[in-house]
N, C-alpha and C positions, 0 to 999 in steps of 0.2 A: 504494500500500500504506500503509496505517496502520503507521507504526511503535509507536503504543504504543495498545494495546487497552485496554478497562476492566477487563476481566481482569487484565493484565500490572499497571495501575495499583494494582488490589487487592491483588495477590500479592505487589510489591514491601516490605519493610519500611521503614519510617520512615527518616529520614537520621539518622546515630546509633547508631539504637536496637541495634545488632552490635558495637560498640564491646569488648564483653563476652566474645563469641567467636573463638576464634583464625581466623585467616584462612584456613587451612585447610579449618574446619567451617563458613565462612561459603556458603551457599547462592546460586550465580547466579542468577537469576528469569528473565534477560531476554538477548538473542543478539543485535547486532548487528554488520552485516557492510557491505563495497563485495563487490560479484561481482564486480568486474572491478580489483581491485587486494587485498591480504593484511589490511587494515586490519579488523580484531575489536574489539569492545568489549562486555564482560561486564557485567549490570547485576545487580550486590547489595541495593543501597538507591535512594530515590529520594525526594525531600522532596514530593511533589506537583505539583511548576509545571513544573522544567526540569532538576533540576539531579538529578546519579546518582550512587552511588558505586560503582567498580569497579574493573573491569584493561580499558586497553587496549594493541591491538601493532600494529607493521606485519606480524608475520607473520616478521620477519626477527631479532628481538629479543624478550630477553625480555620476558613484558608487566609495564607499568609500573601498578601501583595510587594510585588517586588520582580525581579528579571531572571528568566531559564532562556538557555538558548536550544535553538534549534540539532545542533551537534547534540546535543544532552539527551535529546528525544531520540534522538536516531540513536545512540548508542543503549539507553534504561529499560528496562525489562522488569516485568513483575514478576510476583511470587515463584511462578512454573516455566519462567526465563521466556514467556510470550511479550513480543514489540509492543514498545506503545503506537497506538492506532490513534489517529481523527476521527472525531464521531459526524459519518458522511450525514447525518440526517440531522444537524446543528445547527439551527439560525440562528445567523446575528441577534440578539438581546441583551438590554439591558442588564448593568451587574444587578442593580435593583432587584430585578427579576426572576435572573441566575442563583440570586443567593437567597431568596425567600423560599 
């Protein structure tokens, strides 16, 4: 699986450029997951090469905001050493939304 499409690349906003919006009204773009362990990571921004800005969790805890890159996802694996996947059926929304 591709985790990041030229779609998802286009969609993302610049690294930064949200700075301006509460975090709240900040827009996820992007859904990654392990299926086989709780590990989430929401993607808001993305500078072009590698690097994201978002929330991620284990699933056990609240999630934590701040930056994963792209290299990190292609290499992390859950519990049964299965890749982390994009969730293809994730629309853009609100964190607002994502996190209630």
């Amino acid at each position: 699986m591709m985790l990041l499409t030229k779609a998802n690349r286009n969609s993302l906003p610049a690294l930064y450029s949200q700075e301006h919006v509460p975090v709240n009204e900040q827009v996820v773009q992007v859904k990654f997951f392990t299926p086989d362990s709780s590990w989430t990571w929401w993607a808001v921004e993305f500078d072009g090469e590698d690097r994201f800005f978002g929330w991620a969790t284990d699933g056990m805890n609240a999630p934590e905001l701040g930056y994963f890159s792209l290299s990190d996802l292609r290499t992390a694996h859950g519990a049964t050493c299965l890749p982390v996947e994009r969730d293809m059926y994730f629309s853009p929304t609100r964190w607002a939304d994502v996190a209630s």
